[in-house]
N, C-alpha and C positions, 0 to 999 in steps of 0.2 A: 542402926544409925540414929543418932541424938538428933543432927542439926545437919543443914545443909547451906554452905553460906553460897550465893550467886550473884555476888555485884561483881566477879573478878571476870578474867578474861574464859576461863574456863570452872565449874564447880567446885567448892573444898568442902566434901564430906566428912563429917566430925563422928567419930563412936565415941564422945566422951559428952560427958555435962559441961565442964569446965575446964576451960584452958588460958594457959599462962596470957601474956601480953607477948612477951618476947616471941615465944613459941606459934603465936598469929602470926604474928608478924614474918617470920620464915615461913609459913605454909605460902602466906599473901607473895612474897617475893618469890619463892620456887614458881608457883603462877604463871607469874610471869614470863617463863623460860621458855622459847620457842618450839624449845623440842618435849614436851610434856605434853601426853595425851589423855584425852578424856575428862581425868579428873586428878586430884589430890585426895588422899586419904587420910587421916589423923586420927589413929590407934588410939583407946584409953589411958595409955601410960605415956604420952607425948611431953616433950620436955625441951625446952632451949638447948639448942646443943652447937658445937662451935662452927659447922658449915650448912647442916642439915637437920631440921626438927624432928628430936629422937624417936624413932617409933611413928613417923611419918613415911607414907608411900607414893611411888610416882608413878605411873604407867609408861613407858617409853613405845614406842613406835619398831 
């Protein structure tokens, strides 16, 4: 694990150096989402993608 961001409501663990802006930006908004546990994940190869930050994971409950 690179980075570990912690201002959101729950962790976004990052395995990468560098990631897009867009592609934050969906990690931060999934976040959000009620039913999301523990944490947010963001794979190496993460990319802006049209609903869900590609190569990004969620935990569900």
């Amino acid at each position: 694990m690179q980075k570990v961001i912690i201002s959101e409501r729950i962790p976004i663990k990052l395995w990468l150096d560098d990631i897009d802006d867009g592609a934050l930006k969906q990690a931060r908004n999934l976040d959000n989402l009620p039913f999301v546990y523990k944490w947010i994940a963001v794979m190496p190869d993460s990319h802006e993608h049209f609903l869900l930050t590609g190569c990004g994971r969620a935990a569900l409950p």
